[in-house]
C-alpha positions in Angstrom: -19.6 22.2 35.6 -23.3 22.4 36.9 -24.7 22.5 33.0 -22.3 19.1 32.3 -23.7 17.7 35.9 -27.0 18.7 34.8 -27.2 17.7 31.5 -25.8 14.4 31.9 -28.6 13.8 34.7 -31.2 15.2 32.5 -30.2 12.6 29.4 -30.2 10.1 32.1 -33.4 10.7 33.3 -34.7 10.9 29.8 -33.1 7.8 29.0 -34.4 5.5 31.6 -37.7 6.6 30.5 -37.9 5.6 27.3 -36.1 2.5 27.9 -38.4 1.6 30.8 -41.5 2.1 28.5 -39.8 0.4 25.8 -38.6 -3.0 28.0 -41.5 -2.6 30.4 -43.6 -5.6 29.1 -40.5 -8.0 29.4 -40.8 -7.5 33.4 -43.9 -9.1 32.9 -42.7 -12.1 30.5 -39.4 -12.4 32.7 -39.6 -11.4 36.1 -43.6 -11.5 36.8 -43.4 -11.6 41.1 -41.7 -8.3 40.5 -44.3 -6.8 38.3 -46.6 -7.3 41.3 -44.7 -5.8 43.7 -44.8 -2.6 41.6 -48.2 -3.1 41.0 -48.7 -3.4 44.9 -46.6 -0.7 45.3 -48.5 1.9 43.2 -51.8 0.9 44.6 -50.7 1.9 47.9 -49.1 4.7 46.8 -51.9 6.4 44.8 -54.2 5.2 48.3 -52.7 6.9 50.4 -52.0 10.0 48.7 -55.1 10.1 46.3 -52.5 10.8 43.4 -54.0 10.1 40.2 -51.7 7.8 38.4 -52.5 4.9 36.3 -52.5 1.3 38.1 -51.8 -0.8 35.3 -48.7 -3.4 34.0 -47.4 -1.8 31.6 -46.8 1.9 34.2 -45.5 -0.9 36.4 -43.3 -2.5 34.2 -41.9 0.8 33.1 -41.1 1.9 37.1 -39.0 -1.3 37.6 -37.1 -0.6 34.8 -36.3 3.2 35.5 -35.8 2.1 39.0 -32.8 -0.1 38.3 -31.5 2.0 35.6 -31.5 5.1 37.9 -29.7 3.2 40.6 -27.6 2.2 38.1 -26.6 5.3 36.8 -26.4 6.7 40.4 -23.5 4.0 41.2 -21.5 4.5 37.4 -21.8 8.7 38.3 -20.2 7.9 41.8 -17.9 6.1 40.9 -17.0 8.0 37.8 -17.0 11.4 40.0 -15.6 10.1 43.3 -13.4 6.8 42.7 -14.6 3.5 44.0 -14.3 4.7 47.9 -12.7 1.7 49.7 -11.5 1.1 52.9 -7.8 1.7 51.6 -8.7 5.4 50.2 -8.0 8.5 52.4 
């Protein structure tokens, strides 16, 4: 069960990178307030920790998008693993 848990979490993780560097420039086209939040948000980052990581749009755009996919993936795997957990479930 771990190796099917941990698999499927690896191809997700592996997933929403290449699909965040692949639709990372339509942040910018669609969605450009958001693009400088993430821009914002890594220049903070890297200043307060001194990380060296790059502070461009296009490592933005690609954040956003793994970002939302993640969560999305997190909710689906939840769901999918522990039912929808309303009110009415014991």
């Amino acid at each position: 069960m771990t190796v099917k848990s941990g698999m499927s979490h690896g191809f997700a993780a592996f997933g929403t990178l290449i699909c965040g560097s692949v639709l990372s420039k339509f942040i910018w086209e669609f969605l450009p307030p958001l693009g400088e939040l993430a821009l914002l948000a890594i220049s903070t980052f890297q200043a307060v920790t001194g990380a060296d990581i790059p502070v461009n749009e296009q490592f933005a755009g690609t954040i956003i998008v793994m970002l939302g996919l993640s969560f999305l993936w997190g909710v689906v795997y939840h769901i999918g693993r522990h039912g929808r957990g309303g009110a009415d479930e014991d």
